[in-house]
N, C-alpha and C positions, 0 to 999 in steps of 0.2 A: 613783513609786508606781503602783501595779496593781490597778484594781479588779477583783475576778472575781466575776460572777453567777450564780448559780444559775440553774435551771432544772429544773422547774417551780417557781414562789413565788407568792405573795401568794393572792386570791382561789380560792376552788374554786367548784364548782358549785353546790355547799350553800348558800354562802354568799353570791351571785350571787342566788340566787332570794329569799334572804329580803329582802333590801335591794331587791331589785324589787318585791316582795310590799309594803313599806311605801310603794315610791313609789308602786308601783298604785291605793296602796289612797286614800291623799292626793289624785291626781289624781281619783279616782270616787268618794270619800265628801266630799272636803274635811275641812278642819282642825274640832277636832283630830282624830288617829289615837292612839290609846295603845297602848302597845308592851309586854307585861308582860317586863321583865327587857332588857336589853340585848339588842337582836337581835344582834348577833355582838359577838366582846367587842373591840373598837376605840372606842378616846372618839372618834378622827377622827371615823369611820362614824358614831358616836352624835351627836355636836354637829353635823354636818353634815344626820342626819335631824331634829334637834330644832330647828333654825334656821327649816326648814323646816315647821315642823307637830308634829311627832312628839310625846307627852308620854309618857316612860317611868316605868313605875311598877313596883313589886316587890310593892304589894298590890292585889287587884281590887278592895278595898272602895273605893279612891279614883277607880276609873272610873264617873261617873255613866251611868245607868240607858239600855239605848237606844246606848249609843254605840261606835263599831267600838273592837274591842281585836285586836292580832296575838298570837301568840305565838311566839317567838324562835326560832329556828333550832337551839336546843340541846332542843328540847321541853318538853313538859309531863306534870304525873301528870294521873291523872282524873279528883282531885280539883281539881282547876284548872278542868279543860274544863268540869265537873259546876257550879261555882262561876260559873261564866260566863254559862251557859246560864242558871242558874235567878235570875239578877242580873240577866236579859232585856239581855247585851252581845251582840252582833254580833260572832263572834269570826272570825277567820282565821287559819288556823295553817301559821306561817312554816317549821315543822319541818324539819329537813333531811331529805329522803329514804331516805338513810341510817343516819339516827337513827332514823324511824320503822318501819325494817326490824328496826333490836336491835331496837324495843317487841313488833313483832310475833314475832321467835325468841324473846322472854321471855314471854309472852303464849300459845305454841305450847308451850312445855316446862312453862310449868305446869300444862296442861289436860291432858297427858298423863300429870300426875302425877310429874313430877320436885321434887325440893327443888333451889332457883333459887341459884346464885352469882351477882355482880357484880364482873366485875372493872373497877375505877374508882378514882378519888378521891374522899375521904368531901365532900360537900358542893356538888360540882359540879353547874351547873344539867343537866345532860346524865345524870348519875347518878341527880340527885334525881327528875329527871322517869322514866326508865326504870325505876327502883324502884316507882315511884307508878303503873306503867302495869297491876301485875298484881296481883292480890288474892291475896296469899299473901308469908308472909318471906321476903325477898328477904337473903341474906349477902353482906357486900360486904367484898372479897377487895382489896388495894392492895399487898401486896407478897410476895412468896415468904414470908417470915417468917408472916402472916398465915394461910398455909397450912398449917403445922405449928398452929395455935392449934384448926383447925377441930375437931370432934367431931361425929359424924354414929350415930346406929346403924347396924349389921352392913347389906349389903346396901340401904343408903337409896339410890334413884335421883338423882343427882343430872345440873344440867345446869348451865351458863355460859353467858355475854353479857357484850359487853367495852363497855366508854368506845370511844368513834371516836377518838378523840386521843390516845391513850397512844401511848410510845416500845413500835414494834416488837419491843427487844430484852428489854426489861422486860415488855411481855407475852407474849414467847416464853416468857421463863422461870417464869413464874407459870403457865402452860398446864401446863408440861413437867412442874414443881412437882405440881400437881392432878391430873396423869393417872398421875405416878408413883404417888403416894398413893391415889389412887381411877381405878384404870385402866378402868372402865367408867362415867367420868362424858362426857359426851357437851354440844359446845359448837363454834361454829364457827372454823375453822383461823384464825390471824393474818391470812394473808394476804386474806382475806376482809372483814375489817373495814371499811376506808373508802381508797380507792386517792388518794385525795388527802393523806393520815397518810402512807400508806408511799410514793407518788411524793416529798415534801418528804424525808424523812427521807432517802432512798436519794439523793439530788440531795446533802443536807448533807454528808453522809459522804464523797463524792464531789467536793466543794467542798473539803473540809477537807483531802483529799488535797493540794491543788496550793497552798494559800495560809498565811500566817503567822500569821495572825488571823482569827477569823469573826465576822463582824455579823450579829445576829438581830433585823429590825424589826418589833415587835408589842407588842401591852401586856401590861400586867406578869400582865395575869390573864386571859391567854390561855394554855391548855392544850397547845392544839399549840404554841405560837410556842416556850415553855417548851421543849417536847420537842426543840424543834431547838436548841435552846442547847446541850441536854443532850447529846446527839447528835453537836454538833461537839465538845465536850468530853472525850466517852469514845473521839474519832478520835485526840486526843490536840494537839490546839490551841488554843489561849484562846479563850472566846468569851466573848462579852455582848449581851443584850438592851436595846435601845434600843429608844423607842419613837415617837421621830420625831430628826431632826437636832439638835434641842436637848442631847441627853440623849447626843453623840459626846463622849471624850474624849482629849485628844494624847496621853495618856501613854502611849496603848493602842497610838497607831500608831509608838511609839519601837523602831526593829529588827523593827518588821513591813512590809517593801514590799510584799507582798503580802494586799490584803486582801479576804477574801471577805465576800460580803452575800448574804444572800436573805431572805424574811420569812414571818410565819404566813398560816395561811388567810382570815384575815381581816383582813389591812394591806391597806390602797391602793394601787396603786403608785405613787403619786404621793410616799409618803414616804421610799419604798425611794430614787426619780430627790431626795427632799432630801437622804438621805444621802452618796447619790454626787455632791452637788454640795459637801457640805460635805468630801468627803475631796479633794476638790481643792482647796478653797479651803488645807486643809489642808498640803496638797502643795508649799506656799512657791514656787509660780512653775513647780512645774515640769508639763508638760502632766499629766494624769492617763489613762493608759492601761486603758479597759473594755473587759473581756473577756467574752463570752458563752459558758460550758458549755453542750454539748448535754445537753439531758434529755429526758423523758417527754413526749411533746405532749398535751395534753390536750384531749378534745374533749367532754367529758361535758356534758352541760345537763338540767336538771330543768324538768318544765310545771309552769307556775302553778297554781294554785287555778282553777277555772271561772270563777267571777265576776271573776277580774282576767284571765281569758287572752283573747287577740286582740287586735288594733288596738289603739295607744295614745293618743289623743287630743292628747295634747303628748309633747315628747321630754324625759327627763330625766334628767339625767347628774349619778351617782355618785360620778365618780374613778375 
């Protein structure tokens, strides 16, 4: 058997800063730290911060008064931020960079006077927050179909802002959708979106080329990790999301010797190194041959927040 790994996988930058962002914040506030919403969607990450200190919560009214809260990497509206402040919580906001750049192109198009699309999924912390970020209706657009449903008057300006985590090819086609339909509606190109979506995806496709099966390690309600499922599926090979080595099963690797793994933006790769130990054990004796594909190198890093940047006090290590 063959494992072949992708390249670039697991962690991005995004998501690197917010998991620091919580350790930071543990080591200079002390416990607790409240975390509103899952700071990136992995229970590893989460149980591993919560062991630690972390208390996650999905409403602010349960963080007493005074006390640091983050906010998660997929962001927030501004009725959150607004709800914080006036709760007298110490907020920190774990935002990803590149989340916080949609808020400001949605933010930007509507002071100019456009009517706002979203392209996204209805319900996602990433959607809910960037909807929430503008004062004005926000249309949220999920699949080409959706785009025939729209109705707008004659000459209404509109503009777009996409999810960071959608499948490339699905929001290529909802762009193409939208500009056919309304050819002077104005929004930023796919490839623009978030280089760590489109390095994973372009990596899977590319994986899926050379192996028999793909393993996608991530949770089940992770957006990207989903997209690369999906991804190795339309290359035209079986795939399945697993979300740690427990969750492997033999039947999958019956007539596939070769099998590819990578995982979402927010696995560890500590679970990606269980799965590859489990497909040896699998392997019935016989060595297990890992392969590494070249991909994208990534060197991208985001600064902290000011009050957690510089010198760290103690070292502490995430996975």
């Amino acid at each position: 058997m063959q494992a072949v790994l992708a390249q670039p996988r697991g962690f991005c930058a995004g998501v690197n800063r917010a998991i620091d962002i919580v350790d930071r914040a543990l080591e200079r506030h002390g416990i607790p730290v409240y975390v509103f919403h899952e700071i990136v969607h992995n229970q590893w990450v989460v149980d591993d911060l919560r062991s630690r200190g972390a208390v996650f919560v999905d409403d602010l009214d349960r963080v007493p008064a005074g006390s640091v809260v983050v906010f998660s990497a997929h962001g927030v509206s501004s009725a959150v931020v607004a709800q914080a402040a006036s709760a007298g919580l110490h907020a920190i906001d774990a935002t990803c960079p590149l989340v916080s750049k949609v808020h400001q192109q949605a933010q930007r198009f509507v002071k100019q006077g456009h009517t706002l699309l979203m392209i996204g999924h209805a319900g996602h912390e990433e959607v809910v927050g960037t909807m929430g970020r503008v004062d004005a209706t926000v249309h949220l657009v999920s699949s080409v179909a959706d785009v025939a449903g729209l109705d707008f008057p004659p000459h209404t300006p509109l503009a777009y802002v996409t999810q960071t985590t959608l499948s490339l090819e699905d929001t290529r086609e909802i762009i193409a959708a939208l500009t056919d339909r309304f050819p002077r509606i104005h929004g930023p190109d796919v490839d623009d979106i978030c280089y760590a979506t489109q390095n994973r995806q372009i990596a899977v496709r590319r994986l899926a080329a050379r192996v028999d099966l793909v393993l996608v390690v991530g949770a089940r309600n992770s957006s990207n990790s989903n997209r690369l499922r999906e991804v190795a599926e339309r290359s035209g090979v079986p795939a399945h999301l697993v979300q740690d080595e427990s969750e492997l099963q033999a039947a999958w690797l019956a007539g596939a010797p070769r099998v590819g793994v990578t995982s979402g933006a927010s696995t560890p790769e500590l679970l990606v190194q269980g799965v590859v130990a489990a497909l040896q054990r699998h392997s019935r004796g016989t060595p297990l041959q890992v392969v590494h594909l070249a991909g994208a190198r990534e060197d991208v890093s985001f600064r902290l927040p000011a009050e957690l940047d510089g010198p760290r006090a103690t070292a502490l290590a995430h996975g």
